[in-house]
N, C-alpha and C positions, 0 to 999 in steps of 0.2 A: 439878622443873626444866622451864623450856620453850621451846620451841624457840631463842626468840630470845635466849637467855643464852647460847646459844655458834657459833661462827660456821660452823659445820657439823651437819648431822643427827645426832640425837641418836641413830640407830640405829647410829652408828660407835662410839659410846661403848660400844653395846651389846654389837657383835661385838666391839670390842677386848678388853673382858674376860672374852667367852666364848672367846676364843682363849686366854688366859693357862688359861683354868680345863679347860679341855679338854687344854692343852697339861702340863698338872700329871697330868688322869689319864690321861693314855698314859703319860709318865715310869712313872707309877707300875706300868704292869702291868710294866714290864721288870726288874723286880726279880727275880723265876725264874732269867731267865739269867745272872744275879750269883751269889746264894746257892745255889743248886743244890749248886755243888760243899763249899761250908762244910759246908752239912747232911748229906751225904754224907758226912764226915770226922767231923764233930763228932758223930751220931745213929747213923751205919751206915744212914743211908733210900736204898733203891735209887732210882733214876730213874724207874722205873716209881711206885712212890710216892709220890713229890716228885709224878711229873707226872697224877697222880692230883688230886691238890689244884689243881693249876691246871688241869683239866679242870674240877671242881665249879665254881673261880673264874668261869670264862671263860660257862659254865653261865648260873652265877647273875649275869656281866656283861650276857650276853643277855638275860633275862630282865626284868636292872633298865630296859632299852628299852622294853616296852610300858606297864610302872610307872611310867616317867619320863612318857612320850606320856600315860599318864591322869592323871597329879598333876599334870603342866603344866598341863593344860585346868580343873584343878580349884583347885589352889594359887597359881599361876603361876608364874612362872620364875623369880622368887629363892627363895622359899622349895623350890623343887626343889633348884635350884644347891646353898643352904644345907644341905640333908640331905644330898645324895650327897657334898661336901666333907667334912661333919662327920664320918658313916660310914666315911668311907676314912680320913681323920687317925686314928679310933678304932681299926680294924681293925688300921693297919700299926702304932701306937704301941705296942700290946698285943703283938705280935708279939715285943718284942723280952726278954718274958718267957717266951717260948716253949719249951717243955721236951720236948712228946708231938707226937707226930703228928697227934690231935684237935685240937689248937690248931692246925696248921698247917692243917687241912681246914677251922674254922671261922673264923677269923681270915682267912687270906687266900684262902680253897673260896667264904666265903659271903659275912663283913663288908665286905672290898676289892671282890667282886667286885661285891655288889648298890650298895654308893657309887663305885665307879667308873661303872658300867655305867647308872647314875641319871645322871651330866654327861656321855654320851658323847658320838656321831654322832647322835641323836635330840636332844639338848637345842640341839645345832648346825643339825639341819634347821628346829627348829621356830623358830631366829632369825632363820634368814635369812628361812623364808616368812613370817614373820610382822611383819619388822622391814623386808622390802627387797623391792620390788614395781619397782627397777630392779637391777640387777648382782647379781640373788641367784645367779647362776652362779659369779661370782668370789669374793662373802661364802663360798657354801658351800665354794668350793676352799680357801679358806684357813683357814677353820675345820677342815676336811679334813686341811690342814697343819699343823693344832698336832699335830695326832699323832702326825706324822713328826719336827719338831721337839723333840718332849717325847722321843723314842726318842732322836735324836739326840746333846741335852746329858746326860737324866737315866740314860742308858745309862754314859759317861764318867764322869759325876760319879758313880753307885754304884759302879763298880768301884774307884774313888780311893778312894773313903770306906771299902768294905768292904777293900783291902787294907792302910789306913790305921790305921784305929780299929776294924777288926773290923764283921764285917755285923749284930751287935743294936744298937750305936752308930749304924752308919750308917742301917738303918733307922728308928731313932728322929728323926735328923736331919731324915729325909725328912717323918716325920709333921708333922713342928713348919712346916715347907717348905708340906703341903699345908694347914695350919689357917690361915695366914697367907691364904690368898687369900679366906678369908671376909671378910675386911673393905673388900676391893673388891665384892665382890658384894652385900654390905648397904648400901653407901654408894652403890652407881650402879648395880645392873640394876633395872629396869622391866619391867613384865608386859605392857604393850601400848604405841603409842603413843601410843593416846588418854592415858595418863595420863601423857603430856607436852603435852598437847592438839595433836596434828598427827595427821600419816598417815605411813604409812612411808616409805622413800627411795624415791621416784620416783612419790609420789601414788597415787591409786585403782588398782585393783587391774586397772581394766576393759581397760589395754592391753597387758598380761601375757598375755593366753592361757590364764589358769588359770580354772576353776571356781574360784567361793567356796563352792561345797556341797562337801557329803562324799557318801560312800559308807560307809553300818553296816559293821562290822566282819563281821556275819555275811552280808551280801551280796556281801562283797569276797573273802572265801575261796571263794565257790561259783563265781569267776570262773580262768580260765586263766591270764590274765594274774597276777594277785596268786602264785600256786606258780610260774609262770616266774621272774617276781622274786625270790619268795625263796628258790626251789632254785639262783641263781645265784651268789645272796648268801651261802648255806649255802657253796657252794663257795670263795668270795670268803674266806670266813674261816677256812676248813679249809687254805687255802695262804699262806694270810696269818699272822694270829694267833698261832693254832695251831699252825703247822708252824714258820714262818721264825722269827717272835718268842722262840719256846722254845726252838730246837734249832740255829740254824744256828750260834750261838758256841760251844756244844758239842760239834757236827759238825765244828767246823773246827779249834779249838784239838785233839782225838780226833784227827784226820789229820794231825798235824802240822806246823799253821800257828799260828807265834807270839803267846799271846792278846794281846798290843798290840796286834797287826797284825790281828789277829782282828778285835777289839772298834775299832779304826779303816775298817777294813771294813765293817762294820755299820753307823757312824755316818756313812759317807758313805753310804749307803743310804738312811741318813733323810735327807739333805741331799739325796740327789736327789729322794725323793719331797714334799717341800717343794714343787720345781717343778715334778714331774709332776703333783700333785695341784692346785698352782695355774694350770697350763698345763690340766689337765681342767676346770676350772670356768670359764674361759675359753671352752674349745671347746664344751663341753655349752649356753652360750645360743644358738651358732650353727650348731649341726651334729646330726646325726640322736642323738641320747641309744642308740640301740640298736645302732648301725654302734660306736657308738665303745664301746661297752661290749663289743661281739665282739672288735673288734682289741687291746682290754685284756686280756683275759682269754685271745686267742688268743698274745699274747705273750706273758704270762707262764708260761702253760704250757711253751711252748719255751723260757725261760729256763731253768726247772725242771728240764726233762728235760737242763739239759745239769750241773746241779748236781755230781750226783755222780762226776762226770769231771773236775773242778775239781783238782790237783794244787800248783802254784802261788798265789802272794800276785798275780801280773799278772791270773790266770784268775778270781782270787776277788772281785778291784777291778773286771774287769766286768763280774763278776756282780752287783753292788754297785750297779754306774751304771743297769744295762739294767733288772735286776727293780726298783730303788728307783722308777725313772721312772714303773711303775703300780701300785704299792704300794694307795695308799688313789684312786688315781686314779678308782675306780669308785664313790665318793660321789656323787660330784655329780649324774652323769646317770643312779645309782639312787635317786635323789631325786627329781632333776627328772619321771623318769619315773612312781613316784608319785604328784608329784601332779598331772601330765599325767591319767592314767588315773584316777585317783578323788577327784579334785578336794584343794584346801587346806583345806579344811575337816577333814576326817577325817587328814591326813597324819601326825601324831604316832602316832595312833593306829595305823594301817596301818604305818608304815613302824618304827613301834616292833617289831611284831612281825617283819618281814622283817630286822630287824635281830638281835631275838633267831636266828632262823634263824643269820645268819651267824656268830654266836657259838657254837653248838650245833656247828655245823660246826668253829668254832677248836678243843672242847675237844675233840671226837674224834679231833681231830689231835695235840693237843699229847698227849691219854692213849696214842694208837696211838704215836706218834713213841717214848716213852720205852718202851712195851711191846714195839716191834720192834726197838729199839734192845738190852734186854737180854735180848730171845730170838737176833737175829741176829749182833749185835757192830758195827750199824753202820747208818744210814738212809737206806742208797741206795735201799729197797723202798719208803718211805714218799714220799721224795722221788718215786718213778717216779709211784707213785699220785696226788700230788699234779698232775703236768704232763700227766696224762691227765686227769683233771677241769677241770682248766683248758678245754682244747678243749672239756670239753663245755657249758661256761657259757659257752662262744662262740656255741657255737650256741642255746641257750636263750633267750638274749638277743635274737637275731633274733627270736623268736617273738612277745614283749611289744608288744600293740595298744594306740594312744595316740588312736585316735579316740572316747574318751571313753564308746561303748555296754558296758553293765552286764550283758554275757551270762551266764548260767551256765553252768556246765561242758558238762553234757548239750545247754543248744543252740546250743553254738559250733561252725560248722562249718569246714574250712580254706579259705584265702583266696586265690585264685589270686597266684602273685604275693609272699605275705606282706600282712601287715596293716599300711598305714599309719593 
């Protein structure tokens, strides 16, 4: 297809279906905080167990980040798209013949987690930088938003379906849901734009600000900046993922909050982070990427710590509005910063792994969450933990140098001032 067959850039086409396919596998990881309690009835698996398996998941979601960043560069991005969709359709289908515990740790430990984690926030960074050399702050925020989005409906729609037709039913639904988006993504992504013959949205690259070089992978960990990023993103996903995704419906239906009221709390959460996330990829082309990632992470800590005092459905709704608003809001300008610092060239790759990081971070959380939860009887401890790391990826954050020199560890010295 080329340019001029349709009356706008062909890289809208691009993001539009990587938002549908992005927005299918966030749906998908919120499946845990559906079935959790069936499994527990139906098998006798404690919590700690269950959330064992979505530790390995979230693991091996990480991981499928740096795997996606190098088969991008090598396959390109449909036949990426095409595996990590096919993978997750197979994982959750198989699921619903699920009998042992091994099945649950390989099925949805390894097969959901390495095809989800294959179309995540990496398959998203690499379209906007690659597809949008104008408004890639707004492409990435809203790529950003499927994932809040996909929490939002596919969170709703399983609990329907598992209280309905029983959760091997409803997740079998789901698989048939995620096999379906293959044939958007055979029939319209593109691996570059030359192979629509053009350039990307908003022409050469040259008044962007970004390097077109990269940074080797093994040059980019010897630097300070690259472990500020992803010790923040570790933390990113240890209060995120991790913690909230897996336990807060659990947490709150446990204390006494009605699960409607629950699980409607939660999807206004996605709804807010919808427009925090797109309100951060907004702000991130016009304001400092690292001031804004301090007050992200500085807020959400303090939402955190007020969690566990939460008593009411009034206290729980603005816990809902406050922490949704920077939910995944710290995409964008851990992107942008990326590949500020190590140019576009290498950014799948680099930021594939910082994104493994953040996921490393989700499963500690989601295994500790359930392990504290039936040593103590309850996850105010984990909670507290979480709102204390927060602040410290506030400040981490400030640390991250974007003037572009390739120091190593050993000889970077401090900067009066801070590094701009």
């Amino acid at each position: 297809m080329r340019r001029s067959a349709l009356p706008f850039h062909y890289g809208w086409v691009i993001a539009g279906v990587t938002f549908f396919v992005l927005l299918a596998a966030a749906g998908v990881r919120t499946i845990p905080s559906v079935i959790t309690p069936p499994l527990e009835a139906e098998f006798g698996w404690t919590r700690t167990t269950i959330s064992t398996a979505s530790m390995i998941s979230l693991f091996a979601f990480g991981f499928g980040g740096p795997i996606a960043g190098t088969l991008v560069e090598r396959l390109g991005l449909r036949r990426v798209m095409f595996i990590g969709i096919g993978l997750t359709a197979l994982g959750i289908g198989l699921m619903m013949t699920m009998m042992q515990l091994w099945q649950l740790n390989l099925l949805w430990g390894i097969v959901v987690g390495i095809g989800t984690g294959t179309i995540a926030n990496v398959l998203g960074a690499t379209v906007a930088n690659r597809w949008f050399n104008a408004h890639r702050g707004i492409v990435m925020g809203a790529l950003g938003a499927a994932g809040a989005a996909g929490q939002f409906i596919f969170l709703q729609v399983m609990f329907n379906l598992a209280a309905g037709i029983g959760w091997r039913s409803a997740v079998g639904l789901v698989a048939v849901l995620i096999a379906l988006m293959l044939i958007p993504v055979i029939l319209f992504i593109r691996n570059h734009p030359s192979d629509i013959g053009g350039e990307p949205v908003g022409g050469a690259a040259a008044a962007t600000g970004l390097r077109e070089t990269g940074t080797p992978f093994w040059e980019a960990i010897r630097t300070r900046d690259f472990w500020l990023l992803a010790l923040s993103f570790f933390i990113c996903g240890y209060t995120t993922n991790g913690l909230i995704q897996h336990h807060l419906l659990l947490h709150a239906v446990e204390h006494g909050f009605v699960e409607v009221e629950a699980i409607g709390a939660v999807s206004l959460m996605g709804l807010m982070n919808i427009a925090g996330t797109l309100a951060s990829g907004w702000l991130s082309d016009r304001y400092d990427n690292r001031k804004l990632l301090m007050f992200y992470y500085g807020f959400r800590g303090l939402s955190l710590a007020a969690l566990p005092f939460l008593i009411d459905m009034r206290g729980l709704l603005i816990f809902a509005v406050i922490y949704g608003l920077d939910w995944i809001a710290t995409v964008p300008p851990t992107v942008n910063l990326t590949a500020q610092r190590f140019g576009r060239a290498s950014l799948g790759t680099l930021y594939g792994w910082i994104f493994c990081s953040h996921m490393i971070g989700a499963g500690i959380a989601a295994q500790a969450g359930g392990f504290f939860r039936d040593l103590l009887g309850d996850y105010h401890l984990i909670f507290i933990s979480a709102a204390v790391l927060g602040l410290v990826a506030a400040g981490l954050s400030l640390g991250v140098s974007i003037d572009g020199r390739r120091r190593p560890i050993r000889q970077m010295q401090p900067q009066p001032g801070g590094a701009d």
